[in-house]
MIVEXTI-538608 format. One record per residue (C-alpha): x, y, z. Coordinates in steps of 0.5 Angstrom, whole numbers, always signed. Each point is the difference from the previous one (the first is absolute). Example, Ala and Ser with C-alpha at 12.3 -4.5 7.8 and 13.67 -1.06 7.14 Angstrom:
2
+25_-9_+16
+2_+7_-2
% end
This chain:
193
+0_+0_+0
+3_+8_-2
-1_+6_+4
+1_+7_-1
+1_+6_+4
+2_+7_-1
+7_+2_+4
+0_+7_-1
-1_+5_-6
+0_-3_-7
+3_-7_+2
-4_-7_+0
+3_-6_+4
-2_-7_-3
+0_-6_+4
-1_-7_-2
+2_-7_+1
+2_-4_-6
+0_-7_+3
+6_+1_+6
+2_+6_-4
-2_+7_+4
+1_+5_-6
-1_+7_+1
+0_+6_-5
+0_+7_+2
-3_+5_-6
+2_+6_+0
-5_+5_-5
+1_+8_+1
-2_+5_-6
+3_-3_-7
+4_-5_+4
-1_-7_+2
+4_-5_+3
+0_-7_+3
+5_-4_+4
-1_-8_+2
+3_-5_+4
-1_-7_+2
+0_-3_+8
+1_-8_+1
-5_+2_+6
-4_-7_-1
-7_+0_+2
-4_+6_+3
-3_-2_+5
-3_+7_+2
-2_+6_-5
+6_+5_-1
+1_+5_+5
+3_+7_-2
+3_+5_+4
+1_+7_-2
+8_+3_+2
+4_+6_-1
+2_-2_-6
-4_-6_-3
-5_-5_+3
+2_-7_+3
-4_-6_-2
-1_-5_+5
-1_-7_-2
-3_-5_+5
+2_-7_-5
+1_-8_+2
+9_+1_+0
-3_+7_+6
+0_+7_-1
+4_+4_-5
+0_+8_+0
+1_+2_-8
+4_+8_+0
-4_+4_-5
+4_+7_-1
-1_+4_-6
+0_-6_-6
+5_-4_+4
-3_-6_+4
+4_-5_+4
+0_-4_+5
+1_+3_+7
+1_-2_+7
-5_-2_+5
-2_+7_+3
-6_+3_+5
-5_+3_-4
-3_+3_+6
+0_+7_-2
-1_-1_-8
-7_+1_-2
-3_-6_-4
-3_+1_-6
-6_-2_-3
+0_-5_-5
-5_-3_-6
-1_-6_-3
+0_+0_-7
-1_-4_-4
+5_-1_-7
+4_+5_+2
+5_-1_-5
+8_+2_+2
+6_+0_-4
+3_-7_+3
-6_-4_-3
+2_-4_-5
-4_+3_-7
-4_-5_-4
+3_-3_-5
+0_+2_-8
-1_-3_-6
+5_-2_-4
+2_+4_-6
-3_-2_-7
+6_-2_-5
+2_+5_-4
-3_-2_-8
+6_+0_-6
+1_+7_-3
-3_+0_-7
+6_+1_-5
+2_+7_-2
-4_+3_-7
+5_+2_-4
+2_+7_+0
-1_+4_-6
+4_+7_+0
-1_+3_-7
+4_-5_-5
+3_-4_+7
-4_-6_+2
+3_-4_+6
-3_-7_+2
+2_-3_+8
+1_-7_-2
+5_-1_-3
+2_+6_+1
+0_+4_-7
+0_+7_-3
-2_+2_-7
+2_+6_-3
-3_+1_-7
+4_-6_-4
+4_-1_+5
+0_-5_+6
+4_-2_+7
-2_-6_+4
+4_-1_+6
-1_-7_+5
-5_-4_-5
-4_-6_+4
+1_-6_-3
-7_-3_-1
-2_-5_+4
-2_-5_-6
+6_+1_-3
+3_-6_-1
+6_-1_+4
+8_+0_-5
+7_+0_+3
+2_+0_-7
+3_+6_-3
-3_+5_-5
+3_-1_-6
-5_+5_-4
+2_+7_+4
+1_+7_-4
+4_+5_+3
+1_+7_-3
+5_+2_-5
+1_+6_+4
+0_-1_+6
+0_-8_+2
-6_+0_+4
-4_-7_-1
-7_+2_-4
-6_-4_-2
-1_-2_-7
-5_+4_-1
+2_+5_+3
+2_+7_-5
+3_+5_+4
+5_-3_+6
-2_+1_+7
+6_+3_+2
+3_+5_-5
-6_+0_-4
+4_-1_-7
-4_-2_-5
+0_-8_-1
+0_-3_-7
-3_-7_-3
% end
């Protein structure tokens, strides 16, 4: 079961038990600010609601469970344990029950799992005035002129370790060029029959 309850202006003390855990969250909210700081007890199980105790500088909380009495320090967002003390002369708070009271120690629910990402659709080739360029293979035209760089083999293609005995190359610059090719890729020399 959670508490709450008021320890000064614009700050909230939440308690709650989470199995033999004590979590305790302090929120701090002023005028365009928030803040909030928690932390986790091994106290066990309460026996006892919480008691809350106003200080000079803070609150104490005071938990009665099954391993004895425990005294948690609050001072500005710093909570920790305390020694045991008197609390004679502190004046006890009033605390709520609240139900669903959500503190930052609570675990959030779980979320879904990312959907795949589908495949990227191929690049369209480019068109720039007379310049096309294709993605795969990468391939820019420019009027009779063609570059072609990292060409994919096709996946049906029959697979030969045998040379190729029938390649063309430019008479100008030694480039290897296609048989119907007019134009080498390379310098663009102007390739005959």
């Amino acid at each position: 079961m959670a508490y709450v309850c008021e320890v000064g202006s614009g700050r909230t003390l939440y308690l709650d038990q989470m199995g033999t855990q004590t979590v305790i969250t302090v929120a701090s909210h002023t005028a365009g600010q928030q803040q909030q700081a928690s932390s986790t007890f091994p106290t066990g199980d309460w026996q006892a609601p919480p008691e809350v105790y106003l200080t000079t500088d803070g609150a104490v909380v005071k938990l009665t469970t099954a391993r004895g009495v425990h005294y948690i320090r609050v001072h500005g967002s710093s909570i920790g344990v305390s020694e045991a003390l008197s609390l004679d002369s502190l004046q006890q708070i009033q605390i709520q029950q609240a139900a669903g009271v959500t503190t930052a120690a609570q675990p959030m629910p779980p979320m879904p799992p990312m959907e795949p990402m589908p495949p990227m659709e191929p690049m369209p080739p480019m068109n720039l005035g007379n310049m096309q360029m294709n993605g795969n293979p990468m391939e820019m035209r420019m009027g009779n002129m063609t570059m072609r760089m990292g060409e994919m083999p096709s996946m049906n293609a029959p697979k030969t370790d045998a040379p190729q005995t029938d390649r063309h190359f430019c008479s100008q610059c030694g480039t290897a060029v296609r048989g119907g090719d007019r134009f080498c890729s390379q310098c663009g020399h102007k390739l005959t029959d």
